[in-house]
Steps between C-alpha positions, in 0.01 A plus 500: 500500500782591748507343840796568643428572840314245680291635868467220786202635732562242811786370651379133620658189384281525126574847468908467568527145243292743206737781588783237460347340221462883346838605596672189271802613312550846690162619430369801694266426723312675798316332810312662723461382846308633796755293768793781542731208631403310150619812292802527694562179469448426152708821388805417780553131443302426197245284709167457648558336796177556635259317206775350308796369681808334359482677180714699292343795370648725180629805565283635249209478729461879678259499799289770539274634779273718320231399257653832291816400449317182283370827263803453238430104461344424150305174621363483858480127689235489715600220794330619824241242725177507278305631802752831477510555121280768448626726799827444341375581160312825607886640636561507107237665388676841458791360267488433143297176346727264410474087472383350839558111513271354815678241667328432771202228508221533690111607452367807597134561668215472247749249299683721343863442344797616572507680156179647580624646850753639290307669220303614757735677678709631247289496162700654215767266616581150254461223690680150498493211712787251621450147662589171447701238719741684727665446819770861569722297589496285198498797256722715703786245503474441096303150501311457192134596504258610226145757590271675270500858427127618424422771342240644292768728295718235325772716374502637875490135606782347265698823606472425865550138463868584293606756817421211740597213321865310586623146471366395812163712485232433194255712522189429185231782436146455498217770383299291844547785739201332722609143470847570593342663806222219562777214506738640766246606742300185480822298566586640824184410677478158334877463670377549801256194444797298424706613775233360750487144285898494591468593843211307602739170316215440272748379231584572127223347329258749676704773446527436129094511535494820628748664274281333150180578648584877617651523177133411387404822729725727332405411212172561525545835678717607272281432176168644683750805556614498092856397529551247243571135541846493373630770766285280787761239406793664458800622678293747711204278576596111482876596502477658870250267583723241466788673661332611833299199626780291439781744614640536902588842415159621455327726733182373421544153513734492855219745642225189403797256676458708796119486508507107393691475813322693747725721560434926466760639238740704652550845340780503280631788251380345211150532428214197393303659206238251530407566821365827405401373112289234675169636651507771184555225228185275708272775500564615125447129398195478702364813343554404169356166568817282395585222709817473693473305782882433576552910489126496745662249758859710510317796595271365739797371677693784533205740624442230755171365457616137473759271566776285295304181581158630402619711178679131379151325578327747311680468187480124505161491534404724203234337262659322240511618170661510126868596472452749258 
């Protein structure tokens, strides 16, 4: 399978380090941006000083401003908000099926996957997933990371996993399309948790709590949703887990600072999955019965029907009960 030409459909910070990561070694590669001063920019200077400042893109990246122009790629990375994925996805709709790899990570209303937005959308088309621990600016300036690659197709998988891979970027398949999904989604609103433990200074040994016992919450989501153990804690469930309750550069978790301190987020360019993936995630748990209170408390918060003090004595003062 031939994969020459790689398609980038969003020019934020994730979308410009894939498009790096992509363009490795003089590798064609094609980003498509709705910002016209990010396009300019990234084909004048060979940067994005807009999401991604201070680094060096290749000039084998070629902005684009038209969804069209992505028509000759052979593999299609999907890296747009969650929330704007499938208005994104129905622009393609006219153009040839061809591998789509969701990056994004969020839930959609009734639960569904990012996957499933996708095959919705665009059935016909083969659909991967990518996730795991990744900060842009990490991958975009060559650090070492490792994600998973799901897909259901595993010679499309292993393909896509060789186009993307490089020194610095590991990227291991998985036939757990819905796992890989589950775990990256889940982790953004449990970062938020641990963003308010840090900024209301209620020290390590709490936030270790919260990151093993929403782990607990994914996990349980996750197998209630058939995603399999293994991928729950892996790169794209544990792995990013890990990375974003415990990392300053995280959305999520300096959005949950903010709240831990009182103080309203201001409105940035970046954008907070979990603020969105919250109140979806709760009320697909709560219809399915499986209980996540940690994920229940985050959402609660941010809709506005409870405070940081209240939320933290609710928790505390859940019934006791076994670990597992």
């Amino acid at each position: 399978m031939t994969l020459t030409t790689i398609g980038v459909v969003g020019g934020g910070a994730w979308g410009t380090a894939l498009a790096q990561v992509a363009a490795a070694g003089g590798a064609r590669t094609l980003i498509w941006a709705r910002e016209a001063e990010v396009v300019a920019a990234i084909n004048r200077t060979h940067a994005n000083p807009v999401f991604l400042p201070g680094i060096a893109l290749s000039p084998a990246i070629a902005a684009v401003t038209t969804l069209d122009a992505l028509a000759a790629a052979d593999a299609l990375l999907i890296v747009t908000p969650a929330q704007a994925m499938a208005t994104v996805l129905a622009e393609l709709a006219g153009q040839p099926p061809r591998p789509l790899v969701t990056c994004a990570k969020g839930i959609a209303p009734g639960g569904r996957s990012m996957a499933e937005v996708a095959a919705d959308v665009l059935p016909g088309w083969p659909i991967a997933v990518l996730s795991g621990p990744t900060f842009a600016h990490e991958v975009a300036a060559g650090l070492p990371t490792a994600v998973t690659l799901a897909c259901a197709d595993e010679a499309l998988g292993r393909a896509l996993c060789a186009r993307l891979a490089r020194p610095a970027f590991r990227p291991y398949w998985s036939a757990d399309v819905g796992g890989a999904c589950i775990g990256g989604a889940v982790k953004n609103v449990l970062a938020i948790a641990c963003g308010v433990v840090a900024g209301r200074r209620l020290g390590d040994n709490a936030r270790a709590a919260v990151i093993t016992r929403g782990f607990a919450e994914m996990l349980r989501y996750g197998l209630a949703c058939g995603a399999e153990a293994a991928t729950m804690g892996g790169l794209s469930g544990l792995g990013d887990l890990v990375l974003t309750c415990t990392g300053t550069a995280s959305r999520n978790f300096t959005l949950g600072v903010a709240l831990g301190e009182g103080r309203i987020p201001a409105t940035g360019v970046s954008v907070a999955e979990g603020a969105a993936t919250a109140p979806v995630l709760a009320a697909a748990a709560a219809t399915r019965g499986i209980d996540m209170p940690i994920v229940a408390a985050v959402a609660g918060l941010l809709g506005g029907g409870t405070t940081v003090e209240a939320t933290i004595a609710h928790l505390l003062s859940r019934p006791l009960r076994a670990e597992v």
